[in-house]
N, C-alpha and C positions, 0 to 999 in steps of 0.2 A: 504493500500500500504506500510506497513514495519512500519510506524511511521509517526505523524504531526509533522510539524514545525510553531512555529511561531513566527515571527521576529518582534518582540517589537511592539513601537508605530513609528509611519511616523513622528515622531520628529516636527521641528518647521514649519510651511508652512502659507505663509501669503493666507489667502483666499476671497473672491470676496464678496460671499455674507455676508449683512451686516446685523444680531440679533438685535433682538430688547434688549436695555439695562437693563443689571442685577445690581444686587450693587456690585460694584468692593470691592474685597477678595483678601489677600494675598495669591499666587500661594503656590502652595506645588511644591515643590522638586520632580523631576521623578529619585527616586534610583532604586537601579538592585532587589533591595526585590518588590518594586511594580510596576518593569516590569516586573515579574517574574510572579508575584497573577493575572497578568492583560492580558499576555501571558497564563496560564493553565486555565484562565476564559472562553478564546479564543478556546482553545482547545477544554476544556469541550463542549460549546456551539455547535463545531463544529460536535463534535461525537453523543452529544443525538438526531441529527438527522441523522448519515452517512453520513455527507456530503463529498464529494471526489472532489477534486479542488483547485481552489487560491479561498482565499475572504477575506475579511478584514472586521473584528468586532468593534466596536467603543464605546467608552465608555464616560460619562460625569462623569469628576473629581472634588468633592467639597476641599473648603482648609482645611479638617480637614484630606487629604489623602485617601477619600471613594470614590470607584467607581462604579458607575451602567451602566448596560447593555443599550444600544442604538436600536443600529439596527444594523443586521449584512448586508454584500451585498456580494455576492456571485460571485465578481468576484475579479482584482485588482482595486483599485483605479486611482484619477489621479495623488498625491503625490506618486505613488510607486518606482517613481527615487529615493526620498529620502533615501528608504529603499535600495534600489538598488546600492547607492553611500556608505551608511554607513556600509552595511555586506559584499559588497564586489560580491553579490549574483546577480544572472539574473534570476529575478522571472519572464517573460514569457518564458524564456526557462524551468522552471521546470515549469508552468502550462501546457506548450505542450507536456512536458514529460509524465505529470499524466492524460491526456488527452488520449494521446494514450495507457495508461495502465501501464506504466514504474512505481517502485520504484523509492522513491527522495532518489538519489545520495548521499543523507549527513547526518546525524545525529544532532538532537538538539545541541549538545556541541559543534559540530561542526561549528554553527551558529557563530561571532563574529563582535561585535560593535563597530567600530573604526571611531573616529574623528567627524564632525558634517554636515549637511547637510542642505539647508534652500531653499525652493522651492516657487516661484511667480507665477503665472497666468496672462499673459499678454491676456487683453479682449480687444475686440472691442467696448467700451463706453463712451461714454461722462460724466467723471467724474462730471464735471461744473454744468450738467442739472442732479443732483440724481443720476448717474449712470446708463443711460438709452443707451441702446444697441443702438452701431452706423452699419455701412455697409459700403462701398465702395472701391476704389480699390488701392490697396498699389503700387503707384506710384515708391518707394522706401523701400525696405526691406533688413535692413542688420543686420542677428543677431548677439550676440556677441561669441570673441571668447578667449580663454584662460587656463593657467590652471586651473584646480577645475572647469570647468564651462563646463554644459552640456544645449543643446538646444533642446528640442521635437518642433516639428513644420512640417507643411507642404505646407508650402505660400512661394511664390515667385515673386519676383516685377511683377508686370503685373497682379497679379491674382486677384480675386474678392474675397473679404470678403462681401459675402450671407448674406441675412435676417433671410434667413430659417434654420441655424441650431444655437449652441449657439455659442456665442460668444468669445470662448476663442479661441487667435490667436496661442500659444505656451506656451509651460511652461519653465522657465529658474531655473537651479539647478548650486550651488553654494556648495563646499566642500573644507573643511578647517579642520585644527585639533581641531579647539575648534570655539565655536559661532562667539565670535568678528570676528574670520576670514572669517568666511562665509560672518558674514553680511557687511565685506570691500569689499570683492569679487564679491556678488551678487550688490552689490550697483556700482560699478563701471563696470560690469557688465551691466545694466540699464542705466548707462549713455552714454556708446558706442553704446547701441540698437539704432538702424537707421529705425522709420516706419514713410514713409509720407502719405498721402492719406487720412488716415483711422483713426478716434478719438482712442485714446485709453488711459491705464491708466498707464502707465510706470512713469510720474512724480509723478503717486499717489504713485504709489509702491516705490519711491524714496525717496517720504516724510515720508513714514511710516517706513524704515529703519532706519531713521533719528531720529526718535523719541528717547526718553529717555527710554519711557514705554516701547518700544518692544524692544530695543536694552538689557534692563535692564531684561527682560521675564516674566516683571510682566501684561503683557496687557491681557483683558478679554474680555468678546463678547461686552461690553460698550467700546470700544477703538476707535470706527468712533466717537461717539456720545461726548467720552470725549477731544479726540484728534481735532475733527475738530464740533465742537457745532454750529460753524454758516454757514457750509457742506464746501466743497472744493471750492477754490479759484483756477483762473489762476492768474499765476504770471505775473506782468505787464514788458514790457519792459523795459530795461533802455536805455538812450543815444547813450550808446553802440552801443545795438542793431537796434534802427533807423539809427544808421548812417553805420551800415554793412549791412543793407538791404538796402539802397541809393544803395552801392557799389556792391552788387548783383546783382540791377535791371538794374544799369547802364552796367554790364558786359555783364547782356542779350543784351539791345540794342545793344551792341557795337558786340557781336554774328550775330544779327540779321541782322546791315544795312551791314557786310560782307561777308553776304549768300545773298546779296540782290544788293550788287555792280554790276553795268554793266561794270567795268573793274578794272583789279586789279595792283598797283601799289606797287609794295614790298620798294620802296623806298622813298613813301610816309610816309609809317607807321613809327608812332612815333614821327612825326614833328609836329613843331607848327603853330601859325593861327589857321583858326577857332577848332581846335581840342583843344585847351586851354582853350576856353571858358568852363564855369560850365553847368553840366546839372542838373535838381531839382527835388526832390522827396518832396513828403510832408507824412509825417504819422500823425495821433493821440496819442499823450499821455498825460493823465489827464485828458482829456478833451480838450486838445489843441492842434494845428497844430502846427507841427513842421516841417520846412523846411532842407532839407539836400539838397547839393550840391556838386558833384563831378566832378572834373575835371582829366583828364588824363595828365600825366607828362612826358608819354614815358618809354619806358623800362620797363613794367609790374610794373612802380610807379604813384599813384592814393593820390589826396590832398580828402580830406573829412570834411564839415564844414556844421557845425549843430547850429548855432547863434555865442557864441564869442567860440564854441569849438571848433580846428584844429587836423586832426589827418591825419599822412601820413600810406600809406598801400601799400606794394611790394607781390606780388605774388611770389610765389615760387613754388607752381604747377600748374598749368593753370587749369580750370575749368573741370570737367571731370568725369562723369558717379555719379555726384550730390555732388561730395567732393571738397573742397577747400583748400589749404595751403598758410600761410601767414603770415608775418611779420605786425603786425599792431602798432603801435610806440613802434617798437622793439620787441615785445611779440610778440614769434609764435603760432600761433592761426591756429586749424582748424574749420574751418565749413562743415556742410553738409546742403544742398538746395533741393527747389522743385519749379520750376513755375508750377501752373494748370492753374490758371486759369487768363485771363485779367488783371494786376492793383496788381497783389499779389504774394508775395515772402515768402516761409514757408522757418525758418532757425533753423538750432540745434547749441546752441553752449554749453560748460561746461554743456551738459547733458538736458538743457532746450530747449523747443522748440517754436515758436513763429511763427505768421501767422500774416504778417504785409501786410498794402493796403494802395498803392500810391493813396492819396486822388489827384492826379493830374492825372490821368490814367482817372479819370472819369465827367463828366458832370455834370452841376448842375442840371438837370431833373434826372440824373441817380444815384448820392447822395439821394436827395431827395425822390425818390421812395423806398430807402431801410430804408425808415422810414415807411414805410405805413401800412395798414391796413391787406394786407395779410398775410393769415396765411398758411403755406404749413407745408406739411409732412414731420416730423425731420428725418424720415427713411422708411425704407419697412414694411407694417403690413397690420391689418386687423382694419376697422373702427368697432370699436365694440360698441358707442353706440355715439349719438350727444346730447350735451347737450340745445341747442339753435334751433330756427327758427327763417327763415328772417322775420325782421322786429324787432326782441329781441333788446333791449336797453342794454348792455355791458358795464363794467368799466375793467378796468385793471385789471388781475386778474382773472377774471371771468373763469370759466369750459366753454369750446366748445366742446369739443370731445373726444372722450379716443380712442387710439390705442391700439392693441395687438401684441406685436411681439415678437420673442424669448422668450416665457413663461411668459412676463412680459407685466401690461400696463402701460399706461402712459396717462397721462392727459393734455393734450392741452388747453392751457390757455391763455386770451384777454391781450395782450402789448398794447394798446391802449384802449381807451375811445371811444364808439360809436356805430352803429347802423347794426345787420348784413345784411348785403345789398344782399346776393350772397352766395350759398350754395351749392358747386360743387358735391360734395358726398353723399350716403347715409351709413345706418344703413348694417356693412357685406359689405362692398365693400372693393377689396383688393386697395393700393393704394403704390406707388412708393414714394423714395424720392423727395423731392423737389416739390411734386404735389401740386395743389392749391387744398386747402378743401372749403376754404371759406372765404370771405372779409367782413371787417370791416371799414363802411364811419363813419365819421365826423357826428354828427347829424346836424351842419349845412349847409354840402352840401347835407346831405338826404333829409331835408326838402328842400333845394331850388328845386333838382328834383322833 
């Protein structure tokens, strides 16, 4: 078709899946001499078979500046925004062009590389537990917006994030004239993204900006292993944040019992008596309950006290389609929220996200049971192989089951000590979230039955 093009390497792109560790090697330098070797490599490749189309060639680069052939793929990639942001170029309009037979428009020299580009994958997975592909439905989706910042995606609040296909929700691209800017951009970027619902990895992708090694572009396929050795952590709450989730759930009730009034008195509102009295929440942190109490002051101003802490809080935008504005001892502060479910308040603030439960919302039979022996289905998949029958003695730890889902498995393991009592599933049975596989008693109440 007149001439090939091809437009460098897809620059810096943080990506999903995690290599097993190399010996970490000082990066070689990508200069225009070996984008150049690594672009007519590309070419070459492409011609000793005829090939006619988009596709993208891949190469592994050692630090002595040597590069070998990969694998080529015959179509574009999912980083092609990168390339797309940095030439300036709309490589599926010229794939549909050479598709229908057209000459490409432009000449190699014509190609040019301006500024930087640095592309994310936002997944649907549960960083905490390996990285294992999560599902369900994004109660809230707000992606971000700005300049330099592009969004591919195709979810929208309400919608389902499936079992069945993979897991990446959208891709976020970030463009700046040189790296550091990208990486302010895309990172702040990340922290405005609004997903509730549905696990996913946007704080991982936040901490990894953060880093030294990747900001610095020395990081290699050992960069999970060296950056995070004893795997990923959720960050714990602070005081903070128990005591603006107090102040959340108190807003819902006060929502609630005025959808729920048998009359309404506008000239009530805001007066004292018993609307002064405190209401209480209680969370865990450390391991310890902590009590919060809110009291309303009138006038969209709220007292909030968490043992000897006080802190006052004035709304400034009333609650609304899950965003919050607010003065909280003087600092304006936004949040964003989610009720789903009974007893629990998920809240974003400075970019963090946190899933707090009013230990007073629930019953001590209904505490206690979320200790127990069951063991359900972390997502949708396929039982692919059991490791136990009833009656098996189990320690903590133990293999029970492996699922399959989204090309990956996963191994289901005994949080308890004891005796499998109840085995709901077999071997190939498809199975939903949250389903009960199989239960694990106490070997002292097995024996008593």
């Amino acid at each position: 078709h007149g001439h090939v093009l091809h437009l460098g390497e897809r620059d810096c792109s943080v990506q999903r899946r995690h290599q097993k560790a190399v010996e970490e090697a000082p990066c070689p330098v990508m200069t225009e001499e070996l984008r150049q070797a690594m672009g007519a490599a590309a070419v070459a490749a492409a011609k000793s078979i005829d090939y006619v189309g988009a596709g993208t060639v891949e190469f592994l680069l050692d630090d002595s500046g040597t590069f070998y052939f990969l694998e080529m793929n015959t179509r574009l990639q999912v980083e092609h925004p990168v390339t797309e942001l940095v030439t300036g170029i709309d490589l599926v309009d010229l794939q549909l062009r050479v598709a229908q037979g057209e000459a490409l428009p432009l000449k190699q020299e014509e190609v040019v590389l301006s500024g930087h580009a640095i592309e994310v994958r936002l997944y649907a997975e549960d960083t905490v537990n390996d990285f294992l592909p999560a599902s369900g439905t994004a109660e809230h989706w707000s992606p971000p917006t700005g300049e330099g910042i592009r969004v591919d995606h195709g979810l929208a609040s309400g919608l389902l994030v499936s079992p069945f296909y993979a897991p990446m929700i959208a891709k976020i691209i970030a463009y700046d004239t040189n790296r550091e800017g990208s990486i302010r951009r895309l990172r702040r970027a990340l922290q405005s993204t609004l997903l509730f619902g549905v696990p996913n990895n946007r704080e991982f992708l936040i901490d990894v900006l953060e880093r030294e090694r990747f900001a610095s572009g020395t990081a290699t396929t050992a960069f999970i292993e060296q950056e995070f050795p004893d795997g990923v952590a959720m960050e714990t709450a602070d005081l903070d944040t128990l005591m603006l989730a107090g102040l959340l759930q108190f807003l819902e009730q006060q929502q609630l019992n005025g959808e729920l009034r048998l009359f309404v008195d506008e000239g009530m509102d805001g007066s004292t008596g018993v609307r002064s009295l405190p209401a209480s929440f209680a969370y865990s942190l450390d391991d310890e309950v902590q009590q919060v109490d809110v009291t309303a002051l009138g006038g969209d101003s709220y007292r909030v006290v968490c043992g000897e802490l006080e802190k006052h809080a004035l709304l400034l935008a009333l609650p609304a389609e899950g965003c919050l504005r607010l003065a909280w001892d003087e600092h304006i502060q936004n949040l964003a929220f989610c009720f789903r479910e009974r007893g629990f308040v998920e809240l974003q603030r400075h970019g963090r996200q946190f899933r707090m439960r009013n230990e007073l919302a629930f019953s001590a039979a209904e505490r206690e049971s979320a200790g127990s022996g069951s063991v359900t289905a972390p997502m949708h998949g396929n039982v692919l192989a059991l490791r136990v029958d009833e009656g098996d003695l189990v320690s903590k730890g133990d293999a029970l089951a492996v699922l399959e889902a989204m090309k990956m498995e996963h191994t289901l393991t005994a949080e308890v000590d004891g005796i499998v009592s109840n085995i709901q599933v077999k071997q190939g049975q498809q199975v939903s979230a949250n389903d009960l596989l199989l239960t694990i008693a106490s070997a002292d109440k097995a024996t008593d039955e």
